[in-house]
N, C-alpha and C positions, 0 to 999 in steps of 0.2 A: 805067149805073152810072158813078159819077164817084171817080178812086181820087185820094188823098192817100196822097202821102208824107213822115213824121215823121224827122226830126225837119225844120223850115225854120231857117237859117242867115240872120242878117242881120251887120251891120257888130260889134255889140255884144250882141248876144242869142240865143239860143235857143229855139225855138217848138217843142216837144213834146208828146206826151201827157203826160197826168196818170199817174199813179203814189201810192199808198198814201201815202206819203213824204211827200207832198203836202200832206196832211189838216191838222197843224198851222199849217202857215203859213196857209192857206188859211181856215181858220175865225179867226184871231188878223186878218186885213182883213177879214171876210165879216161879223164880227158887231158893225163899227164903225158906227156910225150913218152917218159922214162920208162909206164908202166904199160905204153903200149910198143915199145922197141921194138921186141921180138915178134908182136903177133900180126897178122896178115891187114889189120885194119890200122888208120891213124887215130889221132884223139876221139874219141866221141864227143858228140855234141848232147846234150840235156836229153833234148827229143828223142835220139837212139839208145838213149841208157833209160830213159821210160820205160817205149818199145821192149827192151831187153829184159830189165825186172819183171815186166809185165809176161812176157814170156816164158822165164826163168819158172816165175811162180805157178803159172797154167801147164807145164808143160806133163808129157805124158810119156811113157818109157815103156812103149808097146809093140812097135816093131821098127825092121832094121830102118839106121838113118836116124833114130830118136836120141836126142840128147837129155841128159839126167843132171842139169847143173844144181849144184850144192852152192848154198852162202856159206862162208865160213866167216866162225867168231870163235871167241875165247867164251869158257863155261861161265866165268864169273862176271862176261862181260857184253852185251848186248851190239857192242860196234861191228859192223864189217869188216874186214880185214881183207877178203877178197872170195874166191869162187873157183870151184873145182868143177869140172866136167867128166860124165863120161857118154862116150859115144855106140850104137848097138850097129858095128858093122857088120860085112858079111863075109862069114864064113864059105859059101858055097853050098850052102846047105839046110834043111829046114832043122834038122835034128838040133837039140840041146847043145851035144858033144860040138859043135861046129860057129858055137857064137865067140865071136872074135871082137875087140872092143878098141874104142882110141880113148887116151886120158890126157887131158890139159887143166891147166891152170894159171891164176894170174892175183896176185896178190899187189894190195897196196904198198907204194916204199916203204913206206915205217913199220909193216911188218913183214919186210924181207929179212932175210938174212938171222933168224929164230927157229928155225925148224919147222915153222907151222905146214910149208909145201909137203914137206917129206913125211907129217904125221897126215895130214889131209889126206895125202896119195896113197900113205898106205893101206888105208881106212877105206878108201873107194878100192883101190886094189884087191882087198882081202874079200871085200862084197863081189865086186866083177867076178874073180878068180874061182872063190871058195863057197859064197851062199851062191852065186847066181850062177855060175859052171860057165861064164866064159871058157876059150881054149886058147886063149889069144890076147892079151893087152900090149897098147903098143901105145908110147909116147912120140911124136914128130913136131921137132923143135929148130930153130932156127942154128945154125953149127957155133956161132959164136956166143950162144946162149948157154956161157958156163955154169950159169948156175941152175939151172932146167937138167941139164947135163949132170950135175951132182947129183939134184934128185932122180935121178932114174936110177942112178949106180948103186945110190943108198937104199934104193927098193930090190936093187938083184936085177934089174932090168939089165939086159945087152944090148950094147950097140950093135949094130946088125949092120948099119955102112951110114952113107952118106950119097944124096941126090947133089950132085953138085949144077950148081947156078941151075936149079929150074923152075924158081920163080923168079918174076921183076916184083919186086915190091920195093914202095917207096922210094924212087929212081935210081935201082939198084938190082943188081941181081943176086941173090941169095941162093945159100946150098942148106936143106935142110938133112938133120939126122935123124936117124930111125932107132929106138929104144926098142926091145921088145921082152915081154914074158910068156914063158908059154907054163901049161898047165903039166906038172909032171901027170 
């Protein structure tokens, strides 16, 4: 079992669970076309961003497959901003030395383009990496997703290649790229 603990502190933000509280802001980016561009789903609808919060908040970081999403907000400031995730893949193996993890994220427009992805990731990084002994973090983001793309770089993360067209999503076929960190 691999424990987290909420809330994570960086320079300028807050990484916590979700909470009820949540739901409005949360659906008000979740059902904008722009801020779901890049990710595998279209807008959400109210009901699925319930679902989601509701999720978000219960969830458990216990074994592999479990996802650990993080609200982000600003220290002085109580609004969502958006949500980081990390994911407990598999390494091959039960030992410590072999957990291997994926990190995404998704922030509302208005606060894109501030730094907050690249302080959020690296604050969930520094945990996966350093308290929790992942051996493996690994970002998979859509290839035209330049700015996902920055933040990986701005964390040290390598691109490692590129899946060309092997998803259809959104009537379309996409190539995703592969970030990765490994643990010296």
């Amino acid at each position: 079992m691999v424990e987290i603990t909420y809330p994570l502190l960086t320079e300028r933000l807050v990484l916590r669970r979700f909470v009820a509280a949540d739901l409005p802001a949360y659906y008000d980016h979740q059902r904008l076309p722009e801020t779901v561009r890049y990710l595998l789903c279209g807008p959400r609808s109210y009901t699925e961003c319930m679902t989601r919060v509701g999720m978000f908040a219960d969830s458990k970081f216990e074994k592999e497959g479990d996802w650990a999403t993080f609200a982000i907000q600003l220290k002085d400031n109580s609004e969502l901003l958006g949500q980081i995730a990390l994911k407990w893949g598999s390494g091959g193996g039960e030992s410590a030395r072999q957990l291997v993890g994926e990190l995404g994220w998704s922030l509302a427009p208005g606060a894109q383009g501030r730094g907050y992805a690249t302080e959020a990731a690296a604050a969930v990084l520094e945990l996966a990496v350093h308290t929790l002994g992942f051996h493996r973090l690994e970002a998979r983001l859509d290839v035209r997703n330049d700015a996902s793309a920055a933040v990986c770089e701005r964390l040290g993360m390598q691109r490692e290649g590129v899946l060309r067209d092997n998803m259809y999503l959104k009537g379309e076929w996409t190539s995703e790229a592969i970030y990765a960190v490994v643990r010296d």
